[in-house]
C-alpha positions as CSV (number, residue, x, y, z in Angstrom):
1,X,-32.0,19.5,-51.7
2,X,-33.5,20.9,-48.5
3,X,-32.6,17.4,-46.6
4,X,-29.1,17.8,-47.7
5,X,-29.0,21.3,-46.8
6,X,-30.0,20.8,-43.4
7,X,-28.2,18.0,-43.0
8,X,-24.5,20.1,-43.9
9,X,-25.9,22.9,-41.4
10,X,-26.4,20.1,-38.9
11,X,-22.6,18.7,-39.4
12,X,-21.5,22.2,-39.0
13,X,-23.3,22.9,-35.6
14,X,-22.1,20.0,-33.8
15,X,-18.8,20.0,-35.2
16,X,-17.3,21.7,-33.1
17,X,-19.4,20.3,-30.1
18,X,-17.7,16.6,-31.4
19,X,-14.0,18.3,-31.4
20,X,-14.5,20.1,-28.2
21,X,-15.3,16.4,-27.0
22,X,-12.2,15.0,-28.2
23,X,-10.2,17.6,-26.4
24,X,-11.5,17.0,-22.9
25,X,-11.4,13.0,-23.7
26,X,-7.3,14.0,-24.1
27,X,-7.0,16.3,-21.4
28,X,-9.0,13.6,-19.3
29,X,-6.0,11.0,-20.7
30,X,-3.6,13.4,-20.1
31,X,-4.5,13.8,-16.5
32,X,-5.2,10.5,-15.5
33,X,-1.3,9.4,-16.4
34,X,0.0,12.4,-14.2
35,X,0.5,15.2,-17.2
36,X,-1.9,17.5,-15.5
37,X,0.2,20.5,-16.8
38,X,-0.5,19.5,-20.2
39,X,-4.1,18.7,-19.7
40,X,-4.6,22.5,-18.0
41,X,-2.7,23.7,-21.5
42,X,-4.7,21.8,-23.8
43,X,-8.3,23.2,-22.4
44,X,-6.9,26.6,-21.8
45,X,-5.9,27.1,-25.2
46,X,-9.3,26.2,-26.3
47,X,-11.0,29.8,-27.2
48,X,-14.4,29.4,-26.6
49,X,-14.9,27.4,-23.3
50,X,-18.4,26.3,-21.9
51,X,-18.8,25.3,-18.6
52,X,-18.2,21.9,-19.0
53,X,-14.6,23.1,-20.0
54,X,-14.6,25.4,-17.6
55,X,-15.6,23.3,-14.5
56,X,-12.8,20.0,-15.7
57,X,-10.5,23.0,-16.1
58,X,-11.0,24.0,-12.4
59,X,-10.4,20.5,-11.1
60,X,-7.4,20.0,-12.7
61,X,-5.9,23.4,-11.3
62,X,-7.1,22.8,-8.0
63,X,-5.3,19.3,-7.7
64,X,-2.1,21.2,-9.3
65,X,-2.5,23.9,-6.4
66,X,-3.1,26.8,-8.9
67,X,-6.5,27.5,-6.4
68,X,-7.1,31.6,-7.7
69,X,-7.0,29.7,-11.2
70,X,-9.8,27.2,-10.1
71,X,-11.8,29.9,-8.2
72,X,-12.1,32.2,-11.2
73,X,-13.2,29.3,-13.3
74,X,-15.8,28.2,-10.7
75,X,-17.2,31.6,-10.0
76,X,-17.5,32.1,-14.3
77,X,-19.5,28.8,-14.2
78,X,-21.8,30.1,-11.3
79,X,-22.1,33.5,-13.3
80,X,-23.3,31.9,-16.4
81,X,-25.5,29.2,-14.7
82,X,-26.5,29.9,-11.4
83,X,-29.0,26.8,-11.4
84,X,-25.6,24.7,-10.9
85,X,-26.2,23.8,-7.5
86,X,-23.6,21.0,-6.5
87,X,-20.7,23.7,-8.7
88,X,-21.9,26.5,-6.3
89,X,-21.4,24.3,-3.6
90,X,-17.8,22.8,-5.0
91,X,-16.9,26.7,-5.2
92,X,-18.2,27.3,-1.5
93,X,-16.0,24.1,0.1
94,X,-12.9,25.7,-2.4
95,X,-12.9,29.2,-0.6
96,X,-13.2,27.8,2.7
97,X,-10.9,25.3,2.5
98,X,-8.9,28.3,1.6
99,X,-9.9,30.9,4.0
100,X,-12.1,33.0,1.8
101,X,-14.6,33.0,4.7
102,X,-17.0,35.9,3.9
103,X,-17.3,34.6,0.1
104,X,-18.1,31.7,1.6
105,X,-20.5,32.2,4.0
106,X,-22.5,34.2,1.4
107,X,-22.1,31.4,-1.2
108,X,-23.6,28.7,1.6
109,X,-25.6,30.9,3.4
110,X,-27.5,31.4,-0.3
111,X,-27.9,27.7,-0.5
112,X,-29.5,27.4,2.6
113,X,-31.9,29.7,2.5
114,X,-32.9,28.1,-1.0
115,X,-32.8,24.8,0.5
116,X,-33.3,25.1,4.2
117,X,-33.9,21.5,5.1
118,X,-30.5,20.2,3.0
119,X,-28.6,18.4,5.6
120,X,-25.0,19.2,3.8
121,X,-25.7,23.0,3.4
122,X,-26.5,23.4,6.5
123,X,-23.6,21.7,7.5
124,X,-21.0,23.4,5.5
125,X,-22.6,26.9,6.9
126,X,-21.5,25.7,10.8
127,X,-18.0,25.0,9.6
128,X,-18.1,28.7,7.6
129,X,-19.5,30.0,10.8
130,X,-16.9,27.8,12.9
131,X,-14.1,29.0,11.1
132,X,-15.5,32.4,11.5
133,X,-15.4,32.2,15.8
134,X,-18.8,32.4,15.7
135,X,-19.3,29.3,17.6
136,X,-22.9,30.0,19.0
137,X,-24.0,29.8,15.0
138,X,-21.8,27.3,14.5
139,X,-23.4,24.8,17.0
140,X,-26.6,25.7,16.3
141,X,-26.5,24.9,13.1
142,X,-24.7,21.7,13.8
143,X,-27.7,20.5,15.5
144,X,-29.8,21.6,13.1
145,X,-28.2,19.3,10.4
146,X,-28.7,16.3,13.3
147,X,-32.2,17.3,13.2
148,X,-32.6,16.6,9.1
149,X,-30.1,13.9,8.8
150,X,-29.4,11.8,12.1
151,X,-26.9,9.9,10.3
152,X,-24.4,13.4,9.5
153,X,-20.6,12.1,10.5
154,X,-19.4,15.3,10.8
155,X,-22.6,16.8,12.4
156,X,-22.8,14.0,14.9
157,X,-19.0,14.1,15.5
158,X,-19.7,18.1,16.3
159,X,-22.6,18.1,18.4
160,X,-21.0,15.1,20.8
161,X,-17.5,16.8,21.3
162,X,-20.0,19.8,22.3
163,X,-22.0,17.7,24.2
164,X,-19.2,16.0,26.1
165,X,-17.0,19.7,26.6
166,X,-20.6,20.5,28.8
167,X,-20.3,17.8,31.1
168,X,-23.7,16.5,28.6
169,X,-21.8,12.7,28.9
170,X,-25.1,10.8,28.3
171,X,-26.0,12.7,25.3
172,X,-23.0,12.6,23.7
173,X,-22.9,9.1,24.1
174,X,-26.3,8.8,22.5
175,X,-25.3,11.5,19.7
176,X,-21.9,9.1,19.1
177,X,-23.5,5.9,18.8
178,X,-26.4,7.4,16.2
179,X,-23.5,8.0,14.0
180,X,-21.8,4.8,14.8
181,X,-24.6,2.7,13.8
182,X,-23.8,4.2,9.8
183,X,-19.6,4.0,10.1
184,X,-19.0,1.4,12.6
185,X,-15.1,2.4,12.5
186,X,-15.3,6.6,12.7
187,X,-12.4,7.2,14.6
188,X,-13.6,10.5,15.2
189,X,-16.8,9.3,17.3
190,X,-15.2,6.2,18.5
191,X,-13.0,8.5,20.7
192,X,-15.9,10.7,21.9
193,X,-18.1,7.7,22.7
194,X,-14.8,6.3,24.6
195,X,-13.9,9.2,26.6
196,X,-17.7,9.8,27.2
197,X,-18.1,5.9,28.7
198,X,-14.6,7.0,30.7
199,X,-16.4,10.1,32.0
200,X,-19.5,8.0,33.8
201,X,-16.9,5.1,34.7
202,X,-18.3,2.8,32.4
203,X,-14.2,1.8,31.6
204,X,-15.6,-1.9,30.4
205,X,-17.7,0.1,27.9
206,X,-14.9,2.2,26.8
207,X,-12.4,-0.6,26.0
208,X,-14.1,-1.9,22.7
209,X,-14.2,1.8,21.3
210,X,-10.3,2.7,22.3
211,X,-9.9,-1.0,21.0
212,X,-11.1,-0.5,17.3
213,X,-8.8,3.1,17.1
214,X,-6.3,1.3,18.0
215,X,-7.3,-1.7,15.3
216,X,-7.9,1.1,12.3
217,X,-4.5,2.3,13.2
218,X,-5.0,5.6,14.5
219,X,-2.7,4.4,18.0
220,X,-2.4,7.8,19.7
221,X,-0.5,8.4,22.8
222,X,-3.7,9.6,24.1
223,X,-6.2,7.0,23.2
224,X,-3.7,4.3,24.2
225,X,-3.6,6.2,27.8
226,X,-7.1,5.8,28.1
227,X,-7.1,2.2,27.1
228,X,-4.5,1.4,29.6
229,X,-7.0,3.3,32.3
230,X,-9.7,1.5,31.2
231,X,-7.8,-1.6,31.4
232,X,-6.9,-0.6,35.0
233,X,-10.0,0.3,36.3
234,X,-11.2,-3.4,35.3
235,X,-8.6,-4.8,37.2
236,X,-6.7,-6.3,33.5
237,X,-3.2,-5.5,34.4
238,X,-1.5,-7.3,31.8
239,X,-3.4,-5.3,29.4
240,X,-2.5,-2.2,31.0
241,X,1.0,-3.2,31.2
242,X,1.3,-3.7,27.7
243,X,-0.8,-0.5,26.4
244,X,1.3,1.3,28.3
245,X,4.4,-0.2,27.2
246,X,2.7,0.4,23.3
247,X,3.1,4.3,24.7
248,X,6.4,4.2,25.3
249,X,6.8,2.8,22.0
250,X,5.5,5.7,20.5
251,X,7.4,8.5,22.7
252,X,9.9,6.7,25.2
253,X,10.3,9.8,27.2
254,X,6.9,9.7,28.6
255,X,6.9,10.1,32.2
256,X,3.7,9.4,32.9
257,X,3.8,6.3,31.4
258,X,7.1,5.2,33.0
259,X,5.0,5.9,36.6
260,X,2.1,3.6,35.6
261,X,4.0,0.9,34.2
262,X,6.0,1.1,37.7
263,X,2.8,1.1,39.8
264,X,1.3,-1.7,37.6
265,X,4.8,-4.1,38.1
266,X,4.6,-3.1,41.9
267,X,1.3,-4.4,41.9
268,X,2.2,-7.8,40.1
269,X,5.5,-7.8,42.7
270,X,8.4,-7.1,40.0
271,X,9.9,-4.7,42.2
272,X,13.2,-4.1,40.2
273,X,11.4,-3.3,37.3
274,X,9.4,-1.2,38.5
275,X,12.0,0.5,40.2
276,X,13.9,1.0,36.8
277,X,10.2,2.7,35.6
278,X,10.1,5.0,38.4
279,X,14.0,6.2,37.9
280,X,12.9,7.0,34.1
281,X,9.7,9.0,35.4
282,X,11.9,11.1,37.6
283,X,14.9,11.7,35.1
284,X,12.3,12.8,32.6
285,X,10.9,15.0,35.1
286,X,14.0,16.5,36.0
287,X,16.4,16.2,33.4
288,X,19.8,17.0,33.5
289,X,20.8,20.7,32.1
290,X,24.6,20.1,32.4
291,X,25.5,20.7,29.1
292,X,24.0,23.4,28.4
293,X,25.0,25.1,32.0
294,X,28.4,23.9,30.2
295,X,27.8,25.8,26.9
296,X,26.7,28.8,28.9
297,X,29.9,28.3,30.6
298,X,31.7,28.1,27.4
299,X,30.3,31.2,25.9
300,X,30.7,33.6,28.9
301,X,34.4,31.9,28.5
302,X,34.9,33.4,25.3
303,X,33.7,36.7,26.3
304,X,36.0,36.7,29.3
305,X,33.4,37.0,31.7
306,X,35.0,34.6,33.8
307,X,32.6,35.5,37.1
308,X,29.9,34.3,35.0
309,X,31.6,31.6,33.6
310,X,33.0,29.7,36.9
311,X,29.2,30.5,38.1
312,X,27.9,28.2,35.3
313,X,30.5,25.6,35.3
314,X,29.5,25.0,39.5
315,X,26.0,24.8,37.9
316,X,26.7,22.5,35.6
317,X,29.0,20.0,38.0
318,X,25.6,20.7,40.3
319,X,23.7,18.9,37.7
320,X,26.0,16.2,37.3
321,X,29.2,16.3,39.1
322,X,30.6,12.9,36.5
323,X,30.7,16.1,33.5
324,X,34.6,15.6,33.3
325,X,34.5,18.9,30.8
326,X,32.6,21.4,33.4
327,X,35.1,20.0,36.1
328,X,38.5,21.0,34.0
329,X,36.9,24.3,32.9
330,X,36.0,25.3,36.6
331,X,39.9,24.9,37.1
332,X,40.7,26.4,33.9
333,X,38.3,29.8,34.4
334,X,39.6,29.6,37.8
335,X,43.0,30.0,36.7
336,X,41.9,33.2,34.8
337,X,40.2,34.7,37.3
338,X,41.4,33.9,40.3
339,X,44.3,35.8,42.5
340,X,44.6,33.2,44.9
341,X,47.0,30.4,43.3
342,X,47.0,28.1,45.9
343,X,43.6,27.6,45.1
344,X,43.5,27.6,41.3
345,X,46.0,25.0,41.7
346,X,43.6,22.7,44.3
347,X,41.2,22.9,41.6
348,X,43.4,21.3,38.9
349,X,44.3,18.8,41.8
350,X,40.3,17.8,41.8
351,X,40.2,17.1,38.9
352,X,43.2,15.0,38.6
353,X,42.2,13.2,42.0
354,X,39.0,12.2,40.0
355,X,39.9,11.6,36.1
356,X,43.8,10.4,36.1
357,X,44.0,7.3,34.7
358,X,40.2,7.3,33.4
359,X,39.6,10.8,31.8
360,X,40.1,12.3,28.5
361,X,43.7,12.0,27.6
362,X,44.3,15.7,26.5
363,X,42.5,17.3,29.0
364,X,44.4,15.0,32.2
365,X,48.1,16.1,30.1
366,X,46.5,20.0,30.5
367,X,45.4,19.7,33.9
368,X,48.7,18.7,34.6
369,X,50.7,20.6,33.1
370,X,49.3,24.0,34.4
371,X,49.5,21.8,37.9
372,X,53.4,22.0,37.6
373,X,53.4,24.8,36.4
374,X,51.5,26.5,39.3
375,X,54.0,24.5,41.5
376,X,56.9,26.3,39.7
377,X,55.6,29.5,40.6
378,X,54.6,28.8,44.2
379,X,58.1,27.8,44.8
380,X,60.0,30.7,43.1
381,X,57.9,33.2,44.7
382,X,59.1,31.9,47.9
């Protein structure tokens, strides 16, 4: 009788431990076929949530983007079970990553103190302290994490940018390759190792770093532009040729690139091609602002400002005196503004000299129609 007794009690205990079970099992099924919604419904209706509810409750509502949802749910968790170290520091990464900075640092700076030597705490804390513009703590406590884990991406990444800002080249060549030696492909290092080997002129150093960005498909406009250096500086033209030609593929109105590709062909004597380079790096430079002297043009037009207006149609036909439009409307404001007909009417002649027989259609039969009719007027008023 006793046997049996305990045995009912024992069913009724972890009954509903077995149901609650089931529940997250769905919302887990739920989730991982995209019904997130659902899932978050299903384990918020349940009444009594522990923190395992609570916690796959938070995850699901921070991937759905409902992040004061998650934080509550965290920050319950930490409440009821403070000796949940890696939730406290899921919660700390949450309110960073969403600019609950104070929060933060108290949540990291707690986990530090508890575990001073913890490589990742420490970390975290410089990017609370980063975030924070308090970049002396920040960097200290960047190289601190080097100091109990010389293998820290993110660590080593942040102590060799530091190191290379100072002028430090060799150390942050020493600091890149350290982390280099664990992730053989970190983009992020791979570019401060480069750039430091660029610094002390070792260019035939830096090609193999610039070389595998380029490989893990992070092509930049500005890592190619180093490559191409490099290239240059180690006498490989056809290389630099055709890196700077991948920057052009990337933005074509890259000036800088046009004038290097022209130096390069001058070099290997293709001489019209280079001069085609060089006329791109000096239109980019100095592009043409016609139309929109033309649109200023227009506008002051419509306000019949027509001082300002013939001022910005000269502009315009300054910037490119083949702008047919600019040309007709300089003869058209003049004709508004002008006394002096003679010379409205040697306006509309210029034009006609350049465009009849070759310009727009509508504007040519204008031009000459206020031409004859100018001529009308000339020869009445005599």
């Amino acid at each position: 009788m006793k046997f049996l007794l305990a045995l009912i009690l024992t069913v009724i205990v972890l009954l509903p431990s077995y149901a609650q079970q089931d529940i997250l099992n769905n919302a887990d099924s739920l989730a991982a076929v995209g019904n997130r919604e659902e899932a978050i419904k299903l384990l918020t209706d349940l009444p009594d949530k522990d923190a395992k509810v609570l916690l796959k409750l938070a995850k699901f509502q921070q991937s759905e983007g409902n992040i004061k949802a998650a934080l509550e749910n965290y920050k319950q968790v930490i409440q009821q079970h403070p000796e949940k170290v890696l939730t406290m520091q899921d919660y700390g990464e949450l309110l960073l990553e969403n600019g609950k900075l104070e929060l933060a640092d108290s949540i990291f700076s707690n986990l530090k103190e508890s575990y001073p030597e913890n490589a990742g705490f420490t970390y975290r804390l410089g990017l609370v302290k980063e975030k924070r513009k308090l970049d002396t703590l920040a960097n200290r406590l960047f190289f601190e994490t080097v100091s109990y884990d010389f293998s820290h991406q993110g660590a080593l990444y942040k102590t060799s940018k530091y190191q290379l800002a100072r002028g430090r080249k060799h150390e942050a060549i020493v600091l890149a390759q350290a982390g280099l030696k664990k992730r053989p492909k970190n983009v992020s290092l791979l570019s401060i190792l480069g750039q430091a080997y660029m610094s002390t002129f070792q260019f035939d150093k830096a090609i193999p770093a610039f070389n595998t960005i380029v490989e893990e498909g992070e092509a930049s406009e500005f890592v190619l532009e180093k490559l191409a250096k490099a290239y240059r500086m180690t006498n490989q033209l056809p290389k630099a040729l055709e890196t700077y030609k991948q920057m052009l593929d990337i933005n074509d109105m890259n000036s800088a690139a046009h004038s290097n590709i022209g130096v390069i062909l001058m070099e290997m004597d293709r001489h019209k091609e280079a001069r085609e380079h060089f006329y791109n790096a000096l239109f980019i430079k100095n592009p043409r602002v016609d139309k929109e002297f033309l649109n200023l043009g227009l506008a002051s037009k419509e306000h019949e400002d027509f001082k300002e207006a013939y001022r910005f149609f000269k502009f315009a036909l300054e910037e490119n005196e083949e702008n047919e439009r600019a040309l007709l409307e300089l003869a058209l404001t003049a004709d508004r503004y002008f006394e002096d007909k003679k010379s409205v009417a040697e306006h509309y002649q210029r034009y006609l000299d350049r465009y009849a027989g070759k310009g727009n259609s509508k504007m040519i039969e204008i031009a000459k129609y206020r031409l004859s009719e100018l001529k009308k007027e000339e020869h009445f008023s005599e």
